[in-house]
Backbone bond lengths (Angstrom), bond angles and torsions (degrees), N, CA, C in turn:
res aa  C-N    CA-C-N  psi(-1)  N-CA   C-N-CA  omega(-1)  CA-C   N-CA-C  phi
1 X - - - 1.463 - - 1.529 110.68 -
2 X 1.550 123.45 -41.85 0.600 117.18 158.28 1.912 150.53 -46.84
3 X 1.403 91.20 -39.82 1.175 123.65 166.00 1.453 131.89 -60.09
4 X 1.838 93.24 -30.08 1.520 114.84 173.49 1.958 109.63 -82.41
5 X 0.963 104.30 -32.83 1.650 129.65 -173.20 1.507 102.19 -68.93
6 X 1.289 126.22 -49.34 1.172 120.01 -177.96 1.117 109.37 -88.48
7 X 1.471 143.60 -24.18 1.588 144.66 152.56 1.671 108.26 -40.10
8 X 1.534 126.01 -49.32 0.513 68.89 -179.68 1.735 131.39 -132.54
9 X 1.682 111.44 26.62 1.533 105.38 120.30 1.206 146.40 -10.65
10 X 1.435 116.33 -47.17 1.161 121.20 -178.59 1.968 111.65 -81.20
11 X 1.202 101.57 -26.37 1.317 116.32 179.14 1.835 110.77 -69.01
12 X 1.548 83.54 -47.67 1.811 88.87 177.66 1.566 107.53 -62.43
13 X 1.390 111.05 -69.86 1.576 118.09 173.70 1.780 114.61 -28.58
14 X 1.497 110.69 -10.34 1.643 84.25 -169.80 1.153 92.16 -129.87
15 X 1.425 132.06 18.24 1.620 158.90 -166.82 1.803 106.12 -111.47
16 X 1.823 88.67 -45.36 1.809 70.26 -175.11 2.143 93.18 -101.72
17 X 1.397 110.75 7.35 1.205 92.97 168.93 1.403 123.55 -92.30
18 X 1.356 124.05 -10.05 1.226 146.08 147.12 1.426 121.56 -49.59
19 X 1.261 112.86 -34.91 1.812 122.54 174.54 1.633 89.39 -82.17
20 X 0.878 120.26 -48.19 1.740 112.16 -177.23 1.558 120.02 -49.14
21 X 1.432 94.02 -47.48 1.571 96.39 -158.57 1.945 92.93 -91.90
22 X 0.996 103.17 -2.32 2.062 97.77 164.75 1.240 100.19 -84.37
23 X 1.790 113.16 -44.23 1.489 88.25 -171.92 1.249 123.27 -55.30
24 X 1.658 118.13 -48.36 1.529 119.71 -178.33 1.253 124.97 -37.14
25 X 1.541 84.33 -30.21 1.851 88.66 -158.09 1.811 103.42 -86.12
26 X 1.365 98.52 -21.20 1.515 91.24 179.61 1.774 109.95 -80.03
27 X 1.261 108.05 -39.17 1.976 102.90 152.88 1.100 117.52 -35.24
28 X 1.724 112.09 -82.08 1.210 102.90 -177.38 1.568 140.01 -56.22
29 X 1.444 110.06 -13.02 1.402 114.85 158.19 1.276 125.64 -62.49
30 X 1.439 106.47 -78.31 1.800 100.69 158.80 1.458 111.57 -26.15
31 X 1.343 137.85 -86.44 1.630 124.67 -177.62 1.523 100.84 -21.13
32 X 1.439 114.36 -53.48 2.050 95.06 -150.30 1.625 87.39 -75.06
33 X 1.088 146.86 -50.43 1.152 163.36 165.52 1.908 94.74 -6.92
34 X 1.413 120.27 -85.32 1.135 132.39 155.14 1.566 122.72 -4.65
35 X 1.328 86.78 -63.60 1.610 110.14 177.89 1.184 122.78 -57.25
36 X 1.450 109.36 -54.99 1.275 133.69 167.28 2.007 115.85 -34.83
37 X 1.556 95.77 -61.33 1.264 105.01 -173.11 2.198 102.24 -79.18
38 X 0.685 125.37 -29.80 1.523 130.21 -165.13 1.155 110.52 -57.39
39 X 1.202 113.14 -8.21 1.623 121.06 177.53 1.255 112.06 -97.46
40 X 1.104 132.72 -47.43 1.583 142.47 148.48 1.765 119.93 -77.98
41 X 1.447 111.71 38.19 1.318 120.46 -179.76 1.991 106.75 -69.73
42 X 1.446 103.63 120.59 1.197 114.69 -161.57 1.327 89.82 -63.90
43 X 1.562 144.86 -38.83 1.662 155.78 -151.56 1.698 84.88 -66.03
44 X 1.407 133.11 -16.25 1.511 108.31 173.97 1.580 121.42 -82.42
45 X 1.529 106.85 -14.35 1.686 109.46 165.04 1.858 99.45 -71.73
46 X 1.268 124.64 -58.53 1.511 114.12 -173.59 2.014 101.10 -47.80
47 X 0.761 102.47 -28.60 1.966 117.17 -170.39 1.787 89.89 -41.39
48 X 1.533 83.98 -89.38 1.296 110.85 174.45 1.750 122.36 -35.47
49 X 0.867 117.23 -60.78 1.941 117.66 160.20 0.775 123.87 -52.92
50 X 1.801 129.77 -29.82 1.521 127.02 147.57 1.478 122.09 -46.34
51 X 0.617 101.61 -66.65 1.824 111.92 171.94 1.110 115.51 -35.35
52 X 1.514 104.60 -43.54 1.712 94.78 -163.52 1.580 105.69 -85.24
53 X 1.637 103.17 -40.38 1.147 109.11 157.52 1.417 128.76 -7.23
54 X 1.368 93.10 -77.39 1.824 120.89 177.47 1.456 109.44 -36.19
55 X 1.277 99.25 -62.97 1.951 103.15 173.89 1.253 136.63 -57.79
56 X 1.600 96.61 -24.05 1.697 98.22 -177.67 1.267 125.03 -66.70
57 X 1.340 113.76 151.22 1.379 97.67 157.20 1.779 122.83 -95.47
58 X 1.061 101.80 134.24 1.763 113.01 -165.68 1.335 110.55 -140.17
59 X 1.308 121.11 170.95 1.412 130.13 -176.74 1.341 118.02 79.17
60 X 1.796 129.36 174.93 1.249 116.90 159.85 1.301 115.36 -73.64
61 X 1.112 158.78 48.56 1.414 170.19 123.45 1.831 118.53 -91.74
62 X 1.090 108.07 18.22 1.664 124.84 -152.21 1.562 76.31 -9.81
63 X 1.307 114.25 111.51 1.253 115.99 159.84 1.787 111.86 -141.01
64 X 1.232 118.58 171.16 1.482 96.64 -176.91 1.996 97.39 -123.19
65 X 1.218 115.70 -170.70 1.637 108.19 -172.77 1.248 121.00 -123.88
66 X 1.562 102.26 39.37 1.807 112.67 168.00 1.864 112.65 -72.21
67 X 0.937 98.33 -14.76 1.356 81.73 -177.46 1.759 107.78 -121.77
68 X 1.603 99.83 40.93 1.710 111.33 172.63 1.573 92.47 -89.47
69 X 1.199 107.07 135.57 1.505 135.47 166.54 1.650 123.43 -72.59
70 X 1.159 121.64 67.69 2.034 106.17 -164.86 1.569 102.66 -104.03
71 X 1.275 103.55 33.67 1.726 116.72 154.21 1.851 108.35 109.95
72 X 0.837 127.13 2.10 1.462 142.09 152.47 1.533 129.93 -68.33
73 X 1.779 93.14 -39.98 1.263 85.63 175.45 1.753 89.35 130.47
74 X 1.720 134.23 166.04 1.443 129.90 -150.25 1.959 75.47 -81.04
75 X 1.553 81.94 149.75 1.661 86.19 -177.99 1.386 141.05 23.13
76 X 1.395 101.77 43.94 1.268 104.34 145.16 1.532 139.89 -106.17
77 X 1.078 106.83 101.96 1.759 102.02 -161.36 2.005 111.88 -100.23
78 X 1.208 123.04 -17.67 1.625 103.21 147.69 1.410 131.06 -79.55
79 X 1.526 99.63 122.84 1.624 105.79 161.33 2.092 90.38 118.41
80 X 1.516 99.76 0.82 1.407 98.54 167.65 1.196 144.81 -95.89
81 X 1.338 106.36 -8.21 1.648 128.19 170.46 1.659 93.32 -66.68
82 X 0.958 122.02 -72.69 1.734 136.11 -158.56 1.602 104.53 -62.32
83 X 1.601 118.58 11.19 1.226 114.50 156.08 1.160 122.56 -132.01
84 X 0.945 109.66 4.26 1.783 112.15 178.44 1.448 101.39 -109.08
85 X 1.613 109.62 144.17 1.695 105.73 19.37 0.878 128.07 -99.66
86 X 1.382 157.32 149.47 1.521 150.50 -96.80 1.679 96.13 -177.33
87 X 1.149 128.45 159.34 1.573 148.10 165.41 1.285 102.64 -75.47
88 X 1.369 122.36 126.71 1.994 122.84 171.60 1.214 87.42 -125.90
89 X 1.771 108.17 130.47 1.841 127.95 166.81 1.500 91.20 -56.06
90 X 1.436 104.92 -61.04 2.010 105.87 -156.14 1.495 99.65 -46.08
91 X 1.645 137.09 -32.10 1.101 127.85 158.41 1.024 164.34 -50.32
92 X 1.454 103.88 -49.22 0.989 160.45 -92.69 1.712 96.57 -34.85
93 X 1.481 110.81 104.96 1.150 130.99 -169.44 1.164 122.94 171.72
94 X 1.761 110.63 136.04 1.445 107.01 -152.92 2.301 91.64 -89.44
95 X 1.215 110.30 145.26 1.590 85.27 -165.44 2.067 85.89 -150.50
96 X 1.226 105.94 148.64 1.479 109.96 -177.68 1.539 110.25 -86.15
97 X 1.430 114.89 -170.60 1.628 102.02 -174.24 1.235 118.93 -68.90
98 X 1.844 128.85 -23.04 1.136 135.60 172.71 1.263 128.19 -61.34
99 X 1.163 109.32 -24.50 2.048 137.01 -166.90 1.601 84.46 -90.78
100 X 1.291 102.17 -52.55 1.317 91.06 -166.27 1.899 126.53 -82.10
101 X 1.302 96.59 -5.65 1.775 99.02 172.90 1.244 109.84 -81.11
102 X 1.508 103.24 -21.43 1.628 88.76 -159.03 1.989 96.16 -93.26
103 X 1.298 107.98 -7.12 1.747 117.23 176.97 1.887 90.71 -58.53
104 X 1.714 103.36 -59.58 1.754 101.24 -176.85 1.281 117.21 -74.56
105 X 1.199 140.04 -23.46 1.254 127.19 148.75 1.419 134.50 -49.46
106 X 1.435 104.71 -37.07 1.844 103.68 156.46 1.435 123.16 -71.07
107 X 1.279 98.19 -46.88 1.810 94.35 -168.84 1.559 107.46 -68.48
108 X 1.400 112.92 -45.19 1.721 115.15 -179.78 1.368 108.91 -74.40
109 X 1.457 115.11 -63.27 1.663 106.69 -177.01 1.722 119.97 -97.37
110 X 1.332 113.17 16.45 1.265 94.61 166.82 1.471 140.48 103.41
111 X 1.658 91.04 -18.93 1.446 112.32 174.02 1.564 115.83 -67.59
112 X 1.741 93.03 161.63 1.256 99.16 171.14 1.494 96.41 -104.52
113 X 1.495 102.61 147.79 1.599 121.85 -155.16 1.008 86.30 -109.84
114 X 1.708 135.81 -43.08 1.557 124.41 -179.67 1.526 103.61 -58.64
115 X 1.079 138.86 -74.78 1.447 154.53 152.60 1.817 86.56 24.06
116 X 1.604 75.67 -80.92 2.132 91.50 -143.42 1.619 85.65 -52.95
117 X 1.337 130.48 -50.26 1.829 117.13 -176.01 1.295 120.91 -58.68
118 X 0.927 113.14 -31.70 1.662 102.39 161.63 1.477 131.16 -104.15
119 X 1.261 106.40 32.18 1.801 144.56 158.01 1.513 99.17 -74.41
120 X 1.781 123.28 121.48 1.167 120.92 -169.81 1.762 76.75 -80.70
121 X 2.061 95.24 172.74 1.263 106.99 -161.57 1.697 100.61 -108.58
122 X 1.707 99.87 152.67 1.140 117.31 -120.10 1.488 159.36 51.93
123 X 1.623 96.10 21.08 1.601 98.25 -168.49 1.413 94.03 -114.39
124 X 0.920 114.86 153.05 1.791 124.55 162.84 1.501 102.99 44.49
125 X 1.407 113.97 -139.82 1.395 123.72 -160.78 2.066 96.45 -55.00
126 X 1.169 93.31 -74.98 1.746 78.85 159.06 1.344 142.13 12.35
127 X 1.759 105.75 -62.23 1.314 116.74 178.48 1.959 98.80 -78.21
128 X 0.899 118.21 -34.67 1.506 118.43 -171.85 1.531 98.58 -77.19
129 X 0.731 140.04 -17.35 1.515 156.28 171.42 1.780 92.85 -60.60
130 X 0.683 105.82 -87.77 1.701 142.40 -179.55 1.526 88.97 -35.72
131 X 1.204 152.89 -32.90 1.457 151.23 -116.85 1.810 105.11 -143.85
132 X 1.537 79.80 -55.62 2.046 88.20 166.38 1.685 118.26 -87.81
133 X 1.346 102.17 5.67 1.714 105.53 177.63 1.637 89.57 -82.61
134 X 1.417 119.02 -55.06 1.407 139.91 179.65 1.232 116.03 -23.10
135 X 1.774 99.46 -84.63 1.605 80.20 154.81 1.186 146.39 -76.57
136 X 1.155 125.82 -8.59 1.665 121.43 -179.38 1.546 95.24 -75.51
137 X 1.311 145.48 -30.92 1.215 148.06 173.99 1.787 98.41 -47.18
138 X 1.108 112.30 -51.16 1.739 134.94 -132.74 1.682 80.03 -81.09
139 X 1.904 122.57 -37.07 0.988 104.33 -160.73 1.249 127.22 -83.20
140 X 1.018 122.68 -14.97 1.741 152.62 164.52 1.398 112.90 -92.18
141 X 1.383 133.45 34.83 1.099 136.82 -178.16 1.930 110.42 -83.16
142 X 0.680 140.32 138.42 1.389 142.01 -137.80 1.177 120.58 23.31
143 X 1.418 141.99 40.67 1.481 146.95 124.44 1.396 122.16 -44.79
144 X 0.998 128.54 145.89 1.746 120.31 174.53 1.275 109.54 -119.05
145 X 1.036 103.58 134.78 1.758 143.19 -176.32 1.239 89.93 -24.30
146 X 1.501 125.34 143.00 1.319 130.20 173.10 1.319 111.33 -167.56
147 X 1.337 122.88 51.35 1.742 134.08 -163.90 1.589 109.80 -66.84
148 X 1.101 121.32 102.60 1.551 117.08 155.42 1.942 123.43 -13.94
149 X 1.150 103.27 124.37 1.297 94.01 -170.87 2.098 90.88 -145.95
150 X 1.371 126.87 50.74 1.251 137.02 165.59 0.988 131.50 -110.55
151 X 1.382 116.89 -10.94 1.399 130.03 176.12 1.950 98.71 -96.80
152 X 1.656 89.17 152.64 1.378 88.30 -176.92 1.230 107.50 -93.70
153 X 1.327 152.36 -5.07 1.166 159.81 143.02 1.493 95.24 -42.92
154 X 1.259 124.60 -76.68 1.645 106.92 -178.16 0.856 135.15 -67.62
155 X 1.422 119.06 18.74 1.566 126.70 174.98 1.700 108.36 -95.93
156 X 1.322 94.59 -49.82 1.514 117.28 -172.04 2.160 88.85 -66.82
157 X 0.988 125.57 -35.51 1.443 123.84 168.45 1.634 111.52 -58.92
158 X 1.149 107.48 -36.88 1.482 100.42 -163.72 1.796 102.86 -79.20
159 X 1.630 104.65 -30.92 1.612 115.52 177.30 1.493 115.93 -53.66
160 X 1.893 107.40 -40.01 1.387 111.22 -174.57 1.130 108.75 -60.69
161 X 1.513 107.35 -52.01 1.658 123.10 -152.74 1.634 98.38 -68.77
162 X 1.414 137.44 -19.45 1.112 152.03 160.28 1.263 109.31 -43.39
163 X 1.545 92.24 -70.03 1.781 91.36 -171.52 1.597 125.23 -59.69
164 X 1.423 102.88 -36.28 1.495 134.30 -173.17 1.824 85.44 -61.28
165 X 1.308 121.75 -47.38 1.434 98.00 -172.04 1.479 121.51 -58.98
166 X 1.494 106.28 -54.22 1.674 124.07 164.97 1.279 100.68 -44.33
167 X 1.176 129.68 -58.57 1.719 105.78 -145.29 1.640 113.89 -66.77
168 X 1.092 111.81 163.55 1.864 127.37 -166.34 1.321 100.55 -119.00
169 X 1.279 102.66 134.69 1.682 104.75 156.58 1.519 108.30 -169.45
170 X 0.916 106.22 -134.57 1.639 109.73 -177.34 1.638 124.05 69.35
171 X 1.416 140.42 -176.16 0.504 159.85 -107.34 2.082 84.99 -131.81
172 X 1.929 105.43 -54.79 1.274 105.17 171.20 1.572 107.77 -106.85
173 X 1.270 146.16 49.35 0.943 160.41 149.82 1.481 111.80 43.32
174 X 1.897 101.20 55.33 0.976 128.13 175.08 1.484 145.13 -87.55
175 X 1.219 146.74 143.17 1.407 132.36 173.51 1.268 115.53 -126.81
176 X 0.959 110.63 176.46 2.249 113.58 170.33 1.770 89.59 -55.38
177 X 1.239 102.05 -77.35 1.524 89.98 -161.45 1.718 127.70 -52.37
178 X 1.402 100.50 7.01 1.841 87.87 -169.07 1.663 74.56 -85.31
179 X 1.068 149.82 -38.23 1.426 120.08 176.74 2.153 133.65 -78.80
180 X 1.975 75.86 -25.49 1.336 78.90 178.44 1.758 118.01 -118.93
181 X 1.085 103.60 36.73 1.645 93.57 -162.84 1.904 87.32 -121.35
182 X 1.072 130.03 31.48 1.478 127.18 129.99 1.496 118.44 -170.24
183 X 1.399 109.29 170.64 1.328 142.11 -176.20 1.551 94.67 -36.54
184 X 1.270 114.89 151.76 1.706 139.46 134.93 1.518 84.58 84.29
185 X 1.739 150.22 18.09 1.302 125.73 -178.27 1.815 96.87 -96.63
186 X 1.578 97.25 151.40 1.568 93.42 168.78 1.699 110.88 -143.05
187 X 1.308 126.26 171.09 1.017 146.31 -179.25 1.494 121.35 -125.37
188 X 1.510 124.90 138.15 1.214 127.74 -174.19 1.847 104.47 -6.12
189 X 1.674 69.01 84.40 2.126 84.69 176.81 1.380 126.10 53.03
190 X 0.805 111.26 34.18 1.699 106.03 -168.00 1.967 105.87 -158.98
191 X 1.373 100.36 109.58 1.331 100.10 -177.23 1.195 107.50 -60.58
192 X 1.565 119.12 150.18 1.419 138.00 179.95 1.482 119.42 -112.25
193 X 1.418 137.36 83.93 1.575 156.47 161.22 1.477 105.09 6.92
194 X 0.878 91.88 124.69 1.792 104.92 175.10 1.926 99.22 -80.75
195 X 1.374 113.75 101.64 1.477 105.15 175.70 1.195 124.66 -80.36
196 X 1.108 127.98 -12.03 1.225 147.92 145.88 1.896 123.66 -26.60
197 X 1.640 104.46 -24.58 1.173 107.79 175.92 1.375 119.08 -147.18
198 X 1.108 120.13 156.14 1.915 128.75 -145.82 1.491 99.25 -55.28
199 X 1.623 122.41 -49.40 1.520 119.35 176.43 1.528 105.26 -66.89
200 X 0.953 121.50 -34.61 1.788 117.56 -166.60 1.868 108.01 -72.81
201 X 1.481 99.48 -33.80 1.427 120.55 178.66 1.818 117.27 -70.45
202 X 1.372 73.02 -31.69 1.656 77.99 175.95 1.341 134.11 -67.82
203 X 1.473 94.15 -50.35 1.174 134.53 -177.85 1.263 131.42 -50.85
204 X 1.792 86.73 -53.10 1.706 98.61 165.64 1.728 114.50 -90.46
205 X 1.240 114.49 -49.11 1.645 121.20 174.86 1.456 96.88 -59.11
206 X 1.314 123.43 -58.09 1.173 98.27 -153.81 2.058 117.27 -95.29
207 X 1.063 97.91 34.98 1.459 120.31 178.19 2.367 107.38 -90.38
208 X 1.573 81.04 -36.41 1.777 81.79 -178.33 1.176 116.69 -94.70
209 X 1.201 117.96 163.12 1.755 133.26 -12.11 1.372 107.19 -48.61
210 X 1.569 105.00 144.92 1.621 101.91 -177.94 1.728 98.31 -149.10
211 X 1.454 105.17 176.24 1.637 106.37 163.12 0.857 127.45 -89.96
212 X 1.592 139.18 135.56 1.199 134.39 -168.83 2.230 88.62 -107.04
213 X 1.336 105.31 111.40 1.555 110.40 172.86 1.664 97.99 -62.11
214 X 1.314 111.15 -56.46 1.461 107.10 -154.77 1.793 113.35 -62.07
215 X 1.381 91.49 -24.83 1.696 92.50 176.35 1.543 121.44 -114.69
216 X 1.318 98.95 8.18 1.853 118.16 165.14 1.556 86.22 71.30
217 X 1.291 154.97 19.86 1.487 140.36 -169.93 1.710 110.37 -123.98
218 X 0.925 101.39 131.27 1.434 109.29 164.03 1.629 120.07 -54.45
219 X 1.407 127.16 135.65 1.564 107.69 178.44 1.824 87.48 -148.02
220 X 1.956 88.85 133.44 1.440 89.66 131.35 1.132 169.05 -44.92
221 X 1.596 135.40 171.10 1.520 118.84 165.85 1.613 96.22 -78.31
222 X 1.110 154.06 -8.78 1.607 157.92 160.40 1.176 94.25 -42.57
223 X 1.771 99.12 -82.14 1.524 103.11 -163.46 1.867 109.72 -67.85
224 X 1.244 137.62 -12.18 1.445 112.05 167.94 1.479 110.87 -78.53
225 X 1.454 100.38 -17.10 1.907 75.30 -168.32 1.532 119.77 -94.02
226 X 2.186 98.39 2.25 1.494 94.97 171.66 1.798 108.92 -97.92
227 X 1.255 104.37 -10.08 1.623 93.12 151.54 1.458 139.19 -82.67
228 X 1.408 102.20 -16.64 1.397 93.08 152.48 1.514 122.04 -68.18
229 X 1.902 121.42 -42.56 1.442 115.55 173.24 1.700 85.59 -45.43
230 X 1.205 145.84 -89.60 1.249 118.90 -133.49 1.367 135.72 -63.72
231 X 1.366 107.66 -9.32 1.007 120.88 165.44 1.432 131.54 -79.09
232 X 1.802 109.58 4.76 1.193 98.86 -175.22 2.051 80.89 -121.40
233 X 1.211 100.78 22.41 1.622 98.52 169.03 1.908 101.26 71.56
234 X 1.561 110.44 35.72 1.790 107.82 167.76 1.261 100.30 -110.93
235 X 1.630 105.99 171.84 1.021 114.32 -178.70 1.837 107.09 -76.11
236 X 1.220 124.88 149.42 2.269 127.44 178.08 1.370 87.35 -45.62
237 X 0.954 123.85 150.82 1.338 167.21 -114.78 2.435 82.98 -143.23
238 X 0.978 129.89 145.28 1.063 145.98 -163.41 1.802 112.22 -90.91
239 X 1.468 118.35 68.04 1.556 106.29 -150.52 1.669 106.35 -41.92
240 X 1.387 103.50 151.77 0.959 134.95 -147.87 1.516 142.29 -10.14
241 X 1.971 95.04 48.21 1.286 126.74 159.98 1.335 132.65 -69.20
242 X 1.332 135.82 164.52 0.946 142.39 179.81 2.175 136.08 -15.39
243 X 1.592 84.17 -40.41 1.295 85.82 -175.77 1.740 120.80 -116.26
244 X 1.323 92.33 16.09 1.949 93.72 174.57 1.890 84.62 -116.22
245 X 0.786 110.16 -31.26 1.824 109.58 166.73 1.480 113.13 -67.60
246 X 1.225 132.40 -28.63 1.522 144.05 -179.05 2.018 94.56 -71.74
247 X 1.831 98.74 -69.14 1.675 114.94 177.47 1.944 106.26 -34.27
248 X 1.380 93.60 -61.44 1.627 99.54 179.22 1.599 112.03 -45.43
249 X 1.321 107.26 -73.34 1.847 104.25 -179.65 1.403 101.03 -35.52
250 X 1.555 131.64 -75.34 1.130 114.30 -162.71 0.996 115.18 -58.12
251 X 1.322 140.95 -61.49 1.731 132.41 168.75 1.304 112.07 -14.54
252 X 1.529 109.21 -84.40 1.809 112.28 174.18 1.238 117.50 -15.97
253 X 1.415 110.14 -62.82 1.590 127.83 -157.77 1.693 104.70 -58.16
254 X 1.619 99.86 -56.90 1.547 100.94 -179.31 1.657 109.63 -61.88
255 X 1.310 119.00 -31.58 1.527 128.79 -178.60 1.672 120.58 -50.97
256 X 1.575 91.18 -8.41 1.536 100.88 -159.18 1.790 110.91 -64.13
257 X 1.178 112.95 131.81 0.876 137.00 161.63 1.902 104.25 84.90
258 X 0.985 99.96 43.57 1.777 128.22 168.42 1.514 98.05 -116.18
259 X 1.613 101.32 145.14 1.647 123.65 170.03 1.382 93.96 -90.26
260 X 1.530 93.49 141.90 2.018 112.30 -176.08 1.411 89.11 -97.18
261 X 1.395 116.53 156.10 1.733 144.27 -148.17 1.439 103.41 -122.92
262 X 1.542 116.02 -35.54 1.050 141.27 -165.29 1.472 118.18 -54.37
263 X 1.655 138.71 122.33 1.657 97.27 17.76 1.848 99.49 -93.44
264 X 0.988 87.94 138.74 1.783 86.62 176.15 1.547 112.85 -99.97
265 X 1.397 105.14 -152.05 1.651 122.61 -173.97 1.604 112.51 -135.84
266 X 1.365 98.24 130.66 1.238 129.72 -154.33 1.394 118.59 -109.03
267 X 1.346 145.18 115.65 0.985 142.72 157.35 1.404 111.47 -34.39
């Protein structure tokens, strides 16, 4: 009996060390995987179309968007990802980099800004949306997070976007944090960032705009955080309304003093 007892211990012991050493290995695959692709990261063609973007002149104003303001000051675009989303006087509204291209795309070139937001994503102005986030992301790429937090409008933003993470509802009585609000949880193989804390915040916020391999598409921080609403069964999130701009401040805020990745590579 004895003999049977320690068999089979020994069976369990090399059963759950076997579940261990797959898990690692399926982490550490994904990482080299990552790795693998980051060198040929497709997000440097969106890079590049941002830019040019930026210069053209377009719209009925054929105007081009060097002298858009996204909190630096008229054309300055390093060191502006890693603060937004940010408070704008001309707004007066605290608004992320998406809210805010499409503010200089109206006022300089002419667009209609209602239009391009309710433009499904990737289509039309949308995709150029998607393209100049890219690079302005691209240009502050290892900068660390450093979001304005003096205005009382962006304070009272960072409170919403707080709550908005916690709160539950839906259909599975879900929130941001039941996936991301601690350590060690994962998803079809792939650990999931605790946002809750400056590396976890970083990591995940400050990874977008990124490539999505599996769906060949470029995506915003817009478009990840209304696929996460759908994934927790809510209704999309209002492009670049109130409450993926609320999500952003708080992300940023906790992100602070993390280097942004962005645009990176994406499962």
């Amino acid at each position: 009996m004895r003999h049977l007892s320690f068999s089979l211990t020994a069976v369990a012991l090399a059963a759950i060390s076997s579940v261990t050493w797959a898990q690692k290995t399926a982490s550490d695959g994904i990482a080299e995987y990552r790795a693998m692709l980051q060198d040929g990261n497709p997000a440097d063609l969106f890079e590049a179309k941002g830019e040019d973007l930026w210069k053209q002149a377009r719209g009925p104003k054929q105007s081009n968007l060097t002298q858009c303001d996204l909190g630096k000051g008229p054309g300055q675009v390093k060191g502006a990802w890693v603060e937004l989303p940010r408070y704008f006087a001309d707004t007066q509204k605290v608004q992320d980099l998406e809210s805010r291209l499409l503010t200089c795309m109206e006022s300089l070139q002419g667009f209609d800004a209602e239009l391009i937001r309710n433009t499904p994503y990737g289509k039309g102005e949308q995709a150029t949306v998607t393209a100049l986030a890219t690079w302005v992301a691209a240009e502050s790429k290892g900068m660390k997070f450093n979001l304005p937090q003096t205005h009382a409008e962006e304070k009272r933003m960072f409170e919403l976007g707080k709550k908005l993470f916690y709160f539950r509802s839906g259909t599975h009585d879900f929130a941001c944090a039941t996936c991301h609000g601690q350590d060690g949880k994962r998803i079809r193989l792939q650990d999931l960032p605790n946002l809750t804390t400056a590396a976890g915040a970083g990591l995940g916020f400050g990874a977008w705009p990124a490539y999505r391999v599996s769906n060949g598409q470029m995506w915003s921080m817009q478009l990840r955080l209304n696929d996460c609403y759908r994934q927790q069964r809510f209704p999309y999130a209002v492009f670049g309304g109130d409450a993926s701009t609320a999500l952003g401040v708080y992300l940023g805020v906790t992100a602070k003093g993390v280097a942004t990745t962005a645009p990176a590579i994406r499962r």
